[in-house]
C-alpha positions in Angstrom: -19.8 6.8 16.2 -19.6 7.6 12.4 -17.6 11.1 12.7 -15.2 9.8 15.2 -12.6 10.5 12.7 -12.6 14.1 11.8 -14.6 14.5 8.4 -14.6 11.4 7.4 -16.5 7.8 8.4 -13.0 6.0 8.0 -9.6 5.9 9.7 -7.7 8.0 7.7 -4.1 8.0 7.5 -4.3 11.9 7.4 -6.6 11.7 10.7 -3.7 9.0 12.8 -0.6 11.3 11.7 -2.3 14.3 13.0 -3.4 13.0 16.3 0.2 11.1 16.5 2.4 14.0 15.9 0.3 16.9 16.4 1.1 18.7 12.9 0.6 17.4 8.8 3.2 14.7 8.1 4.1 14.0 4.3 5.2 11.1 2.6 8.5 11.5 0.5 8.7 9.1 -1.8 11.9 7.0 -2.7 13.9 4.9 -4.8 16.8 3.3 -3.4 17.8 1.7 -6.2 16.7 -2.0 -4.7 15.4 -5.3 -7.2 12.8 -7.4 -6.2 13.6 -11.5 -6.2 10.1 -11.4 -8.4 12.3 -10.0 -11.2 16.1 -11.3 -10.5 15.4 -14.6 -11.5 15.4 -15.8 -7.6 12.0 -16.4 -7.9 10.6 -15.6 -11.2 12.0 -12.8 -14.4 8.5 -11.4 -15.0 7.5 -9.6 -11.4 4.0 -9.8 -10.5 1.7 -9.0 -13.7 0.6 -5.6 -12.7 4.1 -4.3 -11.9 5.4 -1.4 -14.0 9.0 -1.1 -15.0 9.3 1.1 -12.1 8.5 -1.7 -9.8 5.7 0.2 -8.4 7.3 3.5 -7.6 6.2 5.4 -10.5 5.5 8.8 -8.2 8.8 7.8 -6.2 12.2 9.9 -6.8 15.0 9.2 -9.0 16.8 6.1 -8.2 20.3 8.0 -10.0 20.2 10.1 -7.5 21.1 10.2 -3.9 18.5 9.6 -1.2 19.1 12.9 0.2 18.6 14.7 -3.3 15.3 12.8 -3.8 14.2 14.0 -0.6 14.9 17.1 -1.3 13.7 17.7 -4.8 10.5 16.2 -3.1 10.0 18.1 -0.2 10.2 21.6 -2.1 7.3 20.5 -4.4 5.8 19.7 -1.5 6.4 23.1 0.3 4.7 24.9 -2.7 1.5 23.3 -1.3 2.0 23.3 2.4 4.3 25.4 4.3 4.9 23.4 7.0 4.9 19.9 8.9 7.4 16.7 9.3 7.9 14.0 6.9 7.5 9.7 6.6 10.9 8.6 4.4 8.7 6.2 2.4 10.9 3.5 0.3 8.4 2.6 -2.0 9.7 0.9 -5.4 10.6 -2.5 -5.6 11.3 -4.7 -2.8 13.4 -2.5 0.1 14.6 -5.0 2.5 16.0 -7.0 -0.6 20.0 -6.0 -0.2 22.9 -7.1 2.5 21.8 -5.4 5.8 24.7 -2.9 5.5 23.4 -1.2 2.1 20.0 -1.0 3.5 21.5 0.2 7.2 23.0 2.9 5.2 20.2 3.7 2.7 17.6 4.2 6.0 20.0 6.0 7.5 20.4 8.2 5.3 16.4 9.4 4.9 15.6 9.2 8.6 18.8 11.8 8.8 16.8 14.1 6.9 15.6 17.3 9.0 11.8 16.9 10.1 11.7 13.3 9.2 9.2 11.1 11.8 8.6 8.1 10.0 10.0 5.5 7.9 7.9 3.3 5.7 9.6 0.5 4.0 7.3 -1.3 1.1 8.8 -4.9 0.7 7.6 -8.3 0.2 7.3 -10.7 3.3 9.3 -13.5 1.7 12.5 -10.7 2.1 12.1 -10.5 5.9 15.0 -12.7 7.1 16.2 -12.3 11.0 18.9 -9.7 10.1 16.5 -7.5 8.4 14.0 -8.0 11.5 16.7 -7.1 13.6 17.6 -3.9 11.9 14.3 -3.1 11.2 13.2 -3.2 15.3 16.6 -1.0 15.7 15.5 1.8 13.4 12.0 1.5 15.2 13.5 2.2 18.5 14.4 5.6 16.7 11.6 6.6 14.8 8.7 5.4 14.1 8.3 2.3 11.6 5.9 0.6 9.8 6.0 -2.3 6.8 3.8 -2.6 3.6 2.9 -5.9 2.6 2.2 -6.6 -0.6 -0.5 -9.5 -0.2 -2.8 -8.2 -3.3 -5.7 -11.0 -2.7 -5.8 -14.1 0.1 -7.1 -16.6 -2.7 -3.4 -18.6 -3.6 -5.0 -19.6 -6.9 -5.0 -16.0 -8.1 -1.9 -15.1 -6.6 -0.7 -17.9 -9.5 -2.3 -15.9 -11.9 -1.2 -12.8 -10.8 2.6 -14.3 -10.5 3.2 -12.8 -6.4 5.2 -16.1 -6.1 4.4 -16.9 -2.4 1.9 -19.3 -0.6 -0.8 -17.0 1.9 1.6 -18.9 5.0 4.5 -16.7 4.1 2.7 -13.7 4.4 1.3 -15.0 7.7 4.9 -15.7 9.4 5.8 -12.2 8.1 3.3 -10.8 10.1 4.0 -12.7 13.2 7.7 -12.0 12.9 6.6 -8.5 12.5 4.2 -7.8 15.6 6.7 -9.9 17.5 9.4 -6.9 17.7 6.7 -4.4 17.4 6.5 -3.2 13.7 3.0 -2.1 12.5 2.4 -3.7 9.3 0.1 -2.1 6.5 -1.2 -4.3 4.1 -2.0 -3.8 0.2 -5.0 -5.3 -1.5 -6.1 -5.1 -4.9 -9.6 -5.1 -6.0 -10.1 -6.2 -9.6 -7.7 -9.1 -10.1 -8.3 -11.6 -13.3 -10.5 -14.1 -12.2 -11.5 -12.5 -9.2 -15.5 -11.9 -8.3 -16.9 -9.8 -5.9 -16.9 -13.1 -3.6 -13.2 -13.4 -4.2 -12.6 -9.7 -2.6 -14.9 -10.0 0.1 -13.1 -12.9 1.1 -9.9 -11.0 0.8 -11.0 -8.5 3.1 -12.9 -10.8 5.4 -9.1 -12.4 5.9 -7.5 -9.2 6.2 -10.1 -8.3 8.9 -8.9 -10.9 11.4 -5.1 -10.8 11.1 -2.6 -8.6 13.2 -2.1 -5.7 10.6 -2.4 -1.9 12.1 -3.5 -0.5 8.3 -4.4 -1.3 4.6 -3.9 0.2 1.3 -7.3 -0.2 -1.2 -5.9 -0.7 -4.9 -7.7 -0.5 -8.1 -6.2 -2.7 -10.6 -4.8 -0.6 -13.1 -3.5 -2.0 -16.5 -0.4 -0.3 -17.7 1.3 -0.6 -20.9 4.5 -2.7 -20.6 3.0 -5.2 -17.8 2.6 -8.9 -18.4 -1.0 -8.3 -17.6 -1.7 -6.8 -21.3 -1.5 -10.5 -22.3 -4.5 -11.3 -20.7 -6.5 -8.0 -21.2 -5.4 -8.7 -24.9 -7.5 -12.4 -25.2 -10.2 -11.2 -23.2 -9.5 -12.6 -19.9 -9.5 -9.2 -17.7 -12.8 -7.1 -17.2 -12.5 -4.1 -15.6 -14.7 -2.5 -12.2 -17.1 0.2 -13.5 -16.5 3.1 -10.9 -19.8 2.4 -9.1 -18.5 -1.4 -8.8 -15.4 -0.3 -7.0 -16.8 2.5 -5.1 -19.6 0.1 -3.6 -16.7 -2.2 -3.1 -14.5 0.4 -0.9 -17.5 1.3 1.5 -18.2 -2.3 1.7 -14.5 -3.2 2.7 -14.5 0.3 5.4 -17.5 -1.6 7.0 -16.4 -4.5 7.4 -12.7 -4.5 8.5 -11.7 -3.0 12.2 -12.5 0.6 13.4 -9.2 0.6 15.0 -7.2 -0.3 11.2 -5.9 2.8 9.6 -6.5 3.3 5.9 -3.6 4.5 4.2 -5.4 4.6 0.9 -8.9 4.1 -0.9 -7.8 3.8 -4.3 -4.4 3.9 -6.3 -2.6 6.2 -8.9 -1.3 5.2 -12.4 1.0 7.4 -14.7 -1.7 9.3 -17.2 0.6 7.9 -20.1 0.9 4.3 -19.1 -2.6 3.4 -18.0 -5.0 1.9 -20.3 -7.4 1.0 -18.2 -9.6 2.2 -16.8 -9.9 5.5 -17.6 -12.2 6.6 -14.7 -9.7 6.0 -12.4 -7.8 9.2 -13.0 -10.2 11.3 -11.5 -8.7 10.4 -8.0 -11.1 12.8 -6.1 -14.2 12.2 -7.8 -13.7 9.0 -6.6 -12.8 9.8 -3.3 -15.5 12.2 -2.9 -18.3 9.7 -4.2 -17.3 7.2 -1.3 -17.4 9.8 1.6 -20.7 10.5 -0.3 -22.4 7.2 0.3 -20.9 6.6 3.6 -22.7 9.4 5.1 -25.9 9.2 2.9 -25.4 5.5 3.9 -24.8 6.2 7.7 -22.5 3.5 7.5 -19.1 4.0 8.6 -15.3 2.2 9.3 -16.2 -1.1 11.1 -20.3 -0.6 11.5 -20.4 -4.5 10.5 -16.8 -6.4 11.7 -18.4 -7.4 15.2 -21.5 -8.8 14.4 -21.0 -9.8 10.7 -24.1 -8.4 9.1 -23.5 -7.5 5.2 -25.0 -4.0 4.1 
């Protein structure tokens, strides 16, 4: 059961793209240019405290630049690497559903245009998800395939005050719905290491995330930049940070105990090298990696081993 997936003893993205279009697919990065209500003033002017300036699409393309130029820039860095396969347009910084339908119609169009492109990936927040967008989101699906990030962070609504998401755990949760009603995949983002939060905290997170409709999940360290609203609180004390072996334990954890069948789009995030502060272990991305493929299999443990019949490792 534990090697089901190729290599590894998780669902990886890598693993579904592969078996779904038969080659490597790549994700291209993009900034369209979009705000986020979080930062407008419609909702608050400070974003949610871990946000960069680049409203989480530090690795995405240049927002002064076309979409087609991103993508193109992009894919020939890519190419040095790998030769060959098809492409995800990913709109990744700030909220992407956030803009009349038209500008969006017209910004999507415009990636999934691009040769060798399979997949579109819009990162949003699921207070932005009004019926015109649904609708034009389910029309793009029925061209190529679609799927939606979800911000949710952590299902605890007194943290998500902390952390200033500025939406109640309902919204997210008619988001969904409105999602898997016209047949969008949804991928959700969680963060492990949130002020305030205890291990009990994330368990619970992922306990919730276990039981809703979502097709796949992103695993996030919490990374403190410079420039963040989170400093404040790093600054009087009132954010610790994981030790590596707190977070890796934490990952293999989370893989046993959410769905086999939920594809893991990431185990742990990136920050710039020159904004992070904290912490530092964090920037040796395989290492990481690595360790938790380590344990798994020393472990024989493996994506799902406990969702059924609830036992904790």
């Amino acid at each position: 059961m534990g090697m089901q997936w190729g290599d590894k003893a998780y669902y990886s993205l890598n693993y579904y793209l592969r078996k779904k279009f038969g080659c490597k697919v790549f994700k291209i990065s993009l900034d369209a240019g979009f705000s986020c209500p979080n930062r407008d003033g419609r909702i608050s002017k400070e974003g949610c405290i871990f946000c960069s300036k680049r409203g989480s699409g530090d690795f995405a393309g240049n927002r002064k630049v076309s979409i087609t130029e991103q993508f193109e820039n992009i894919k020939q860095m890519m190419s040095k690497k790998w030769k060959n396969g098809k492409y995800i347009a990913y709109f990744q910084a700030y909220t992407n559903t956030y803009a009349p339908v038209r500008v969006l119609r017209e910004k999507y169009e415009e990636a999934v245009n691009q040769e060798g492109v399979v997949a579109l990936a819009i990162a949003t927040r699921p207070d932005c998800l009004g019926y015109d967008v649904l609708n034009l989101l389910q029309e793009f699906n029925r061209k190529v395939y679609t799927w939606v990030e979800l911000g949710l962070q952590t299902s605890d609504d007194h943290t998500a005050g902390i952390i200033n998401r500025g939406y109640k755990l309902e919204t997210f949760e008619k988001a969904v719905a409105s999602l898997r009603k016209i047949g969008i995949d949804v991928v959700v983002h969680i963060i492990m290491g949130l002020p305030g939060e205890n291990k009990i905290n994330m368990m619970n997170t992922v306990k919730y995330i276990s039981h809703q409709d979502i097709q796949g999940v992103k695993i996030h360290l919490l990374h403190l930049m410079k420039h963040t609203p989170l400093v404040k609180l790093y600054d009087v004390g009132q954010l610790k940070f994981m030790t590596k072996d707190e977070y890796i334990d934490m990952v293999c954890w989370t893989l046993c105990n959410i769905p086999s069948g939920m594809v893991i789009h990431r185990l742990t995030g990136d920050s710039p090298r020159n904004l992070l502060i904290g912490p530092k272990w964090s920037l040796k991305k395989w290492e990481i990696l690595n360790e938790i493929d380590r344990r798994m299999k020393d472990r024989k443990i493996y994506q799902g081993i406990y969702f059924q019949n609830k036992i904790l490792p």
